[in-house]
One Martini backbone bead per residue (centre of mass of N, CA, C, O) as a GRO file, in nm:
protein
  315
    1UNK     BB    1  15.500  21.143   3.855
    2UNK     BB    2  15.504  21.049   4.177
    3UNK     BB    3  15.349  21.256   4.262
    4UNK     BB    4  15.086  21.252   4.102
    5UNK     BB    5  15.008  20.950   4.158
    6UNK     BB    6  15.092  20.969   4.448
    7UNK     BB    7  15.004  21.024   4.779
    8UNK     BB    8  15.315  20.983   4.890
    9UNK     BB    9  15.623  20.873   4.963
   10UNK     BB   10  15.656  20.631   5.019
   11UNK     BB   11  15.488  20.494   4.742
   12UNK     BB   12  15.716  20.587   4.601
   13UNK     BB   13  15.917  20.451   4.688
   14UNK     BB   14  15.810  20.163   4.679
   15UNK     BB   15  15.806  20.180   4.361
   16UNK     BB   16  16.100  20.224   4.294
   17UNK     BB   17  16.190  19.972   4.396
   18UNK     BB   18  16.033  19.779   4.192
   19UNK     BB   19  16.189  19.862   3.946
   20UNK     BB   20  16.471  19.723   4.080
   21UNK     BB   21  16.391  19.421   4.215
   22UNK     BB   22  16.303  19.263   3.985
   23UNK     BB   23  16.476  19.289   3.799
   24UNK     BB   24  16.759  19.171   3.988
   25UNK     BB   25  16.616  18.920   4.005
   26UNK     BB   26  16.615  18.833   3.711
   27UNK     BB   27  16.908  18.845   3.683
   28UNK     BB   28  17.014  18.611   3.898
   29UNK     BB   29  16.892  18.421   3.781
   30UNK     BB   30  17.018  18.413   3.466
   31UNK     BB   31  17.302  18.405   3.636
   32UNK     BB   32  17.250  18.108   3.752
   33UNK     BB   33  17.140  17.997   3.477
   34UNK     BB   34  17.419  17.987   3.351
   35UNK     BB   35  17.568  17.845   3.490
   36UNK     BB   36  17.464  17.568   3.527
   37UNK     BB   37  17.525  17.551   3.207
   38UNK     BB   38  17.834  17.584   3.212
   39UNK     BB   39  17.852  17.320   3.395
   40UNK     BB   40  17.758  17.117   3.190
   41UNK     BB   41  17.936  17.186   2.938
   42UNK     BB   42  18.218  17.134   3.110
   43UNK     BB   43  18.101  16.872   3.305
   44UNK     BB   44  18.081  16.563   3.098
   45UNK     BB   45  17.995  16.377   3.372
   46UNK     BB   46  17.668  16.346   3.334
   47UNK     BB   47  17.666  16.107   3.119
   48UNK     BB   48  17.796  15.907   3.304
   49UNK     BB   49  17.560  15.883   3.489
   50UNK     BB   50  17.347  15.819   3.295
   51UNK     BB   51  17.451  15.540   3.206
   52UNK     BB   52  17.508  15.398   3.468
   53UNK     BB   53  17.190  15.394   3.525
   54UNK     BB   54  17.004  15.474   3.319
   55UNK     BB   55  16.759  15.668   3.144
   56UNK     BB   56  16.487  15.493   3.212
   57UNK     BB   57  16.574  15.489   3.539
   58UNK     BB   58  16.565  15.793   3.555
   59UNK     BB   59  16.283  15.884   3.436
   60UNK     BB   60  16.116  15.693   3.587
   61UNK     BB   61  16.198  15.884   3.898
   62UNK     BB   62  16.083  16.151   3.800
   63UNK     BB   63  15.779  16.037   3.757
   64UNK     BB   64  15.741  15.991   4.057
   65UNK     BB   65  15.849  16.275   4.159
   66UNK     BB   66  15.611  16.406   4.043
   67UNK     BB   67  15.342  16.279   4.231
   68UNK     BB   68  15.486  16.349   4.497
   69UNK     BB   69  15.492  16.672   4.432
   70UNK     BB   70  15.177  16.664   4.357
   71UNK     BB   71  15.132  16.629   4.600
   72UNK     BB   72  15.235  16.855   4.794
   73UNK     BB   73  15.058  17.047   4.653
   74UNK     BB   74  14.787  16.969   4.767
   75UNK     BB   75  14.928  17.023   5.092
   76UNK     BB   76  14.913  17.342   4.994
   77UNK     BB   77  14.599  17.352   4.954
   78UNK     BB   78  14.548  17.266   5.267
   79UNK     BB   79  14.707  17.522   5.375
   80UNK     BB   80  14.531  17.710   5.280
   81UNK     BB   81  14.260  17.641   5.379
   82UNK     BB   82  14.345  17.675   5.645
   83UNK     BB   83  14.386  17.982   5.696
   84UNK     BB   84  14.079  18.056   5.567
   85UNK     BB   85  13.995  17.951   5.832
   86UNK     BB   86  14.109  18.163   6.009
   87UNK     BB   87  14.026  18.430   5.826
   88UNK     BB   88  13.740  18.292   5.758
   89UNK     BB   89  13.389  18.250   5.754
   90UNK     BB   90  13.394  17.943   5.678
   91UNK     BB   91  13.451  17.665   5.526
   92UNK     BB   92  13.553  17.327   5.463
   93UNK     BB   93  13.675  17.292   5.123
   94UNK     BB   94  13.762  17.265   4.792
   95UNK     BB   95  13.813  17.520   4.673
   96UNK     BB   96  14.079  17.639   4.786
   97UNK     BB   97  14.207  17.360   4.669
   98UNK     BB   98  14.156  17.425   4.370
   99UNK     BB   99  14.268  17.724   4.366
  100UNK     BB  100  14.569  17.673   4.419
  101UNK     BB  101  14.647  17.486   4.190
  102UNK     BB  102  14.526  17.667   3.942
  103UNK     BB  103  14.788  17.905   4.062
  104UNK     BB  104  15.060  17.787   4.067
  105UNK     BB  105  15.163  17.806   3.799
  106UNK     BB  106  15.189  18.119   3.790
  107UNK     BB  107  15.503  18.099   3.912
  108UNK     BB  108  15.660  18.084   3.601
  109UNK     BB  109  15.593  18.380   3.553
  110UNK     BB  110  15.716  18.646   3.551
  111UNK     BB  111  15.760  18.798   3.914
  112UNK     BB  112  15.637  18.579   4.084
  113UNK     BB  113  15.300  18.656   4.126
  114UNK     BB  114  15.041  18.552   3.973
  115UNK     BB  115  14.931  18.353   4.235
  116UNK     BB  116  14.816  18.573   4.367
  117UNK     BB  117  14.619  18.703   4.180
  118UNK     BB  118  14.463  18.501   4.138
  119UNK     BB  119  14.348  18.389   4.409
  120UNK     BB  120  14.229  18.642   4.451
  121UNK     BB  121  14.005  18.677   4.264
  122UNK     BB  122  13.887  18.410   4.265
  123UNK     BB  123  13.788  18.454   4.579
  124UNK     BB  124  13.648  18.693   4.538
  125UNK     BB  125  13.419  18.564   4.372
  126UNK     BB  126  13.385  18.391   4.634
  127UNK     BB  127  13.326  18.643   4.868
  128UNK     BB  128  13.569  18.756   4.971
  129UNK     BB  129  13.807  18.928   5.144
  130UNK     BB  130  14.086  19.092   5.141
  131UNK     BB  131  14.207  19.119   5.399
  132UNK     BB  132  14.184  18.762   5.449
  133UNK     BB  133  14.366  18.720   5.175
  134UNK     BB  134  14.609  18.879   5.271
  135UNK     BB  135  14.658  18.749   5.508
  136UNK     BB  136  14.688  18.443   5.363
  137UNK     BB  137  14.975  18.532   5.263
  138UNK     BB  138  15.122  18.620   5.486
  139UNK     BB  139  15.110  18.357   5.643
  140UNK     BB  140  15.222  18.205   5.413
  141UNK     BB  141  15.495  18.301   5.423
  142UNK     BB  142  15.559  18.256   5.735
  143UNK     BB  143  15.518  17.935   5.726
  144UNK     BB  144  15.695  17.855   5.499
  145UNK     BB  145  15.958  17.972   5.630
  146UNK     BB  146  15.957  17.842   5.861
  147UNK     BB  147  15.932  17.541   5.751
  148UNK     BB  148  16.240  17.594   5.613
  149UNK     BB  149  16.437  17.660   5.819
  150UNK     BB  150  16.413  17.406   6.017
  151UNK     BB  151  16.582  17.233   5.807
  152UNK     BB  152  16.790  17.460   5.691
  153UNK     BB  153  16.953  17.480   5.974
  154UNK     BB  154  17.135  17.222   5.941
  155UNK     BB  155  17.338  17.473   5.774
  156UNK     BB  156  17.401  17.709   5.937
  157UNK     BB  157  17.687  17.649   6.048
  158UNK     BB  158  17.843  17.699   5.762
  159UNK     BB  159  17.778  17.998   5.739
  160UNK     BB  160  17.729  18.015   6.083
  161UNK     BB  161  17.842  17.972   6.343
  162UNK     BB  162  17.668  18.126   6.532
  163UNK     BB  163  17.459  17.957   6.396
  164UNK     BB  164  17.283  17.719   6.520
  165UNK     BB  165  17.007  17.471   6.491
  166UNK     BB  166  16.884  17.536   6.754
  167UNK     BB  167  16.882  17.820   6.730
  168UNK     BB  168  16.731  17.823   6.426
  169UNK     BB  169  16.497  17.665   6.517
  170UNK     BB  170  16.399  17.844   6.785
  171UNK     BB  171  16.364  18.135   6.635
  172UNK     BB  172  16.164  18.055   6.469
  173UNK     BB  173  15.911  17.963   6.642
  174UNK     BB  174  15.926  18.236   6.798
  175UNK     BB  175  15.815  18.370   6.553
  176UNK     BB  176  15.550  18.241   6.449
  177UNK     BB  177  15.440  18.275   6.815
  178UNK     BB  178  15.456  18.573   6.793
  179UNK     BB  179  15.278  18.672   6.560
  180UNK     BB  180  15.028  18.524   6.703
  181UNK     BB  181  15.021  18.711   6.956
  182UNK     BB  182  15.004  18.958   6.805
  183UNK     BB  183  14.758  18.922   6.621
  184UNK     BB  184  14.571  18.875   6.854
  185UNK     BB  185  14.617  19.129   6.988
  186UNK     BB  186  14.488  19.317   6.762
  187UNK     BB  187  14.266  19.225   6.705
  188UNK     BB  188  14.112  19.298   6.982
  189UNK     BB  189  14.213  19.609   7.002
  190UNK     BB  190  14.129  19.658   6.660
  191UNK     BB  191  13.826  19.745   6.529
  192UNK     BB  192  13.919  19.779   6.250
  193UNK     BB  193  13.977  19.533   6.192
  194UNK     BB  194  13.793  19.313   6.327
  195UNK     BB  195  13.575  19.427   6.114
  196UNK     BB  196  13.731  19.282   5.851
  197UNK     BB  197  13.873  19.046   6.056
  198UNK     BB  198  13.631  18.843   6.237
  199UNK     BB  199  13.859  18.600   6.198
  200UNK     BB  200  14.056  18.440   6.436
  201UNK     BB  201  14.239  18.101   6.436
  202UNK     BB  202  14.533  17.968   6.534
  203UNK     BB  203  14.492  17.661   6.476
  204UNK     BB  204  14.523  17.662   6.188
  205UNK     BB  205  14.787  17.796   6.161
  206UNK     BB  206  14.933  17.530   6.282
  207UNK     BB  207  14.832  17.354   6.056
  208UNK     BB  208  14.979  17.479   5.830
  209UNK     BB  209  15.262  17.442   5.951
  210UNK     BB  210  15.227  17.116   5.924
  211UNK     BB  211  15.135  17.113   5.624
  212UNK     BB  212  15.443  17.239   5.537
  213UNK     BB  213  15.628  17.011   5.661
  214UNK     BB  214  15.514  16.798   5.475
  215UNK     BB  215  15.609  16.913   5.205
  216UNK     BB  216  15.908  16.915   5.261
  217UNK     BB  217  15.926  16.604   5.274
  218UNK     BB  218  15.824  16.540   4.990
  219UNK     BB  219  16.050  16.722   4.844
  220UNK     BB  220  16.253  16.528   4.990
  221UNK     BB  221  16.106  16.272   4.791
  222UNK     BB  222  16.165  16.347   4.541
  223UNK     BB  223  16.464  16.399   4.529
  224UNK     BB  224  16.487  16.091   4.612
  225UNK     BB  225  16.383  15.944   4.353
  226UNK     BB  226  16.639  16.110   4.180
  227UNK     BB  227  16.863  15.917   4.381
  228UNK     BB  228  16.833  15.642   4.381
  229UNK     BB  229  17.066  15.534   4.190
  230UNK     BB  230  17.290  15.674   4.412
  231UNK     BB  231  17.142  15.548   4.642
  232UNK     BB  232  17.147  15.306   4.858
  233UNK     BB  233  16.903  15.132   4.999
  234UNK     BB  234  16.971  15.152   5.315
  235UNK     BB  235  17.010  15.477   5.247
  236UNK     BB  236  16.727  15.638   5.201
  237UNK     BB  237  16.613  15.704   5.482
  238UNK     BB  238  16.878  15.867   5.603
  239UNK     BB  239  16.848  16.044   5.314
  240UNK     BB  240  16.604  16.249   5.366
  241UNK     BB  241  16.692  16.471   5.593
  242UNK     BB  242  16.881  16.587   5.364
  243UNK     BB  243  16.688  16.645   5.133
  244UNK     BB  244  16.495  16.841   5.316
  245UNK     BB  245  16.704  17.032   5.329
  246UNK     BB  246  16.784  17.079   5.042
  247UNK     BB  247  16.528  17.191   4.969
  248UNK     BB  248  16.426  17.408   5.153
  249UNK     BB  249  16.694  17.577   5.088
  250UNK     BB  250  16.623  17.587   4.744
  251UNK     BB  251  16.372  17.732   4.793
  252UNK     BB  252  16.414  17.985   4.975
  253UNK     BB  253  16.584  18.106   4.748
  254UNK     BB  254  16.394  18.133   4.536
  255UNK     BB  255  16.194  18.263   4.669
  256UNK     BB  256  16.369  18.594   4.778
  257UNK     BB  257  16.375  18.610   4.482
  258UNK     BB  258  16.264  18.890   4.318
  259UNK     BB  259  16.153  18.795   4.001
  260UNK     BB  260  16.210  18.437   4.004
  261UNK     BB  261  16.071  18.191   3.852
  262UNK     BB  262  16.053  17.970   4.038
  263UNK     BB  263  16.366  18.001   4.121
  264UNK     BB  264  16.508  18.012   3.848
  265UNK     BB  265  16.860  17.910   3.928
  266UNK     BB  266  16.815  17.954   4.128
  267UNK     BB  267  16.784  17.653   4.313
  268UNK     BB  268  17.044  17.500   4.119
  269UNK     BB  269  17.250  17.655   4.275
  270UNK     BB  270  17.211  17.559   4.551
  271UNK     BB  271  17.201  17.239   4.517
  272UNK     BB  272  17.439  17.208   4.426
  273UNK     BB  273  17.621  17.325   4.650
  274UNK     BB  274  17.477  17.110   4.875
  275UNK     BB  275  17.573  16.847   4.730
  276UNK     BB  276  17.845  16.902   4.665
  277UNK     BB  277  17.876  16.781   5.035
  278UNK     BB  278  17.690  16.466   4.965
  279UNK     BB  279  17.809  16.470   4.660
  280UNK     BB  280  17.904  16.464   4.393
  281UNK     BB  281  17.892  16.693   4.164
  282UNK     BB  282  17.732  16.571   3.896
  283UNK     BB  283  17.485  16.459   4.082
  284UNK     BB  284  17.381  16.738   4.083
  285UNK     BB  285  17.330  16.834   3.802
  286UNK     BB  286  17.102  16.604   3.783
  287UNK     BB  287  16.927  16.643   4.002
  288UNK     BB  288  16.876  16.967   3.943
  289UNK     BB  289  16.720  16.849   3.648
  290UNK     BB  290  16.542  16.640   3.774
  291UNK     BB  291  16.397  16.853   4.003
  292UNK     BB  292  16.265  17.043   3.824
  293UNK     BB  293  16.083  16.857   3.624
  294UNK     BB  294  15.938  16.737   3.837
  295UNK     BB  295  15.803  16.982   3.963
  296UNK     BB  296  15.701  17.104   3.690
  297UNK     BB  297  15.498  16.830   3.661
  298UNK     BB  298  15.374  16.836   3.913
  299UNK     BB  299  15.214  17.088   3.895
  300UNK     BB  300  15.084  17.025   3.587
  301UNK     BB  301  14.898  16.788   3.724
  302UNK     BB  302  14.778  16.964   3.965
  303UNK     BB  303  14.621  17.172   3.744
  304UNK     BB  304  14.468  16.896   3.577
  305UNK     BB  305  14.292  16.825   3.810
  306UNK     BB  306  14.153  17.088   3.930
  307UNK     BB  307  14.057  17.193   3.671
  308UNK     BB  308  13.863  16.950   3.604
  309UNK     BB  309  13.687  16.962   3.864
  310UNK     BB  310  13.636  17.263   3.837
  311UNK     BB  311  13.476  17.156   3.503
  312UNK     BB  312  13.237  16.974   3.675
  313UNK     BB  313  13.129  17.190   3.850
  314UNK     BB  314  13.153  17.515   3.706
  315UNK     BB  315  13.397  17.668   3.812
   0.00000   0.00000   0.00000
């Protein structure tokens, strides 16, 4: 079958590869998200911890950090805007922002796929290229990854002795810094490319990455939302950077699972397992489902209001 339909054996590989990688992320998703539940299930000290805190006062401030992650997905819209203008003779408009808040929904459907394939169809429609829609998915999972290393350095150390977190975020920086000087380098070299992505601006690129760390300060300010009941008020500043770096960190897992939507269950296990070293361990149970909710309703939010937008302009 696979000879007679793809032109290569490459093809072949990259077809089979997909066929059993997909499948085994949404197996550890499953397999993840089972345990979360078994914790849930056999931990039952998370009802205490609600009970102390007031369920009233704990979901007012889930709902706050809807908000909160809701104003991140925008962050997100901006910095595809960002991207667009770097590889795309356009201006900058709402459209590529309202174009992102509406299919990031997509992330929550099996493959975690559907939200590149939505915003790819509908930018064609707005007619962009190819090329420049691919550069567009490219650099963002590449700014997007380097800054969550950079929070996620934190942790590095304890993972592996032998990088250290300035290591690690050294690291990040000069791949960014150089993939940014070698596609500088071939773009002008290679009239193939050149030819079909007329434009090149890294000054843009450098903006989604500072639009990306952005977002991760405000994700790590949604979780610090539903642990104000359980932190003390002075110390809630000082509990950002730590709040950022579990959140990157949790993200950054859940992101690099291919097949496992919105990186459900792999996401709520690793925030379990890095509060469970900054906080009891029932704390993280708890933190860890109110910050799946925030943020799935952060997204819920912001395509209800892009969606909107883009159906008053006839969009």
């Amino acid at each position: 079958m696979c000879a007679r339909h793809s032109p290569g054996r490459w093809r072949c590989a990259v077809s089979g590869a997909r066929r059993w990688v997909r499948p085994l992320g949404l197996a550890i998703s499953f397999a993840c998200l089972a345990w979360v539940i078994s914790r849930f299930a056999s931990d039952a000290s998370w009802r205490t911890v609600l009970a102390d805190t007031g369920h009233g006062r704990f979901f007012a401030h889930v709902a706050v950090g809807m908000t909160v992650y809701a104003s991140g997905v925008l962050v997100l819209g901006f910095a595809w805007a960002s991207l667009q203008r770097a590889f795309a003779a356009t201006g900058f408009s709402a459209r590529p922002v309202s174009t992102y808040l509406v299919t990031q929904i997509g992330k929550y459907l099996p493959g975690n796929v559907a939200q590149y394939v939505g915003r790819h169809l509908l930018l064609r429609r707005a007619g962009l290229g190819h090329v420049p829609l691919l550069a567009c998915a490219f650099a963002e999972t590449l700014s997007l990854g380097v800054a969550a290393c950079l929070f996620a350095a934190r942790f590095a150390g304890r993972w592996a002795p032998a990088f250290s977190a300035p290591l690690v975020a050294s690291l990040a920086i000069v791949i960014f810094a150089g993939t940014i000087l070698a596609a500088s380098v071939v773009h002008r070299r290679w009239p193939w490319l050149s030819s079909r992505l007329p434009v090149l601006e890294p000054g843009w690129l450098v903006a989604a990455l500072a639009l990306h760390l952005l977002f991760f300060v405000l994700m790590g300010t949604t979780l610090l939302c539903i642990a104000m009941t359980t932190v003390a008020a002075q110390d809630r500043l000082a509990a950002l950077p730590a709040m950022a770096a579990v959140a990157a960190t949790s993200w950054m897992a859940g992101y690099v699972v291919p097949g496992a939507p919105a990186g459900l269950g792999v996401r709520e296990a690793v925030l379990i397992a890095l509060m469970a070293q900054l906080q009891p361990g029932a704390d993280g149970l708890v933190l860890a489902a109110g910050f799946r909710v925030a943020t799935f309703g952060g997204d819920v939010l912001a395509f209800m209001l892009a969606w909107t937008w883009r159906w008053k302009q006839g969009a």
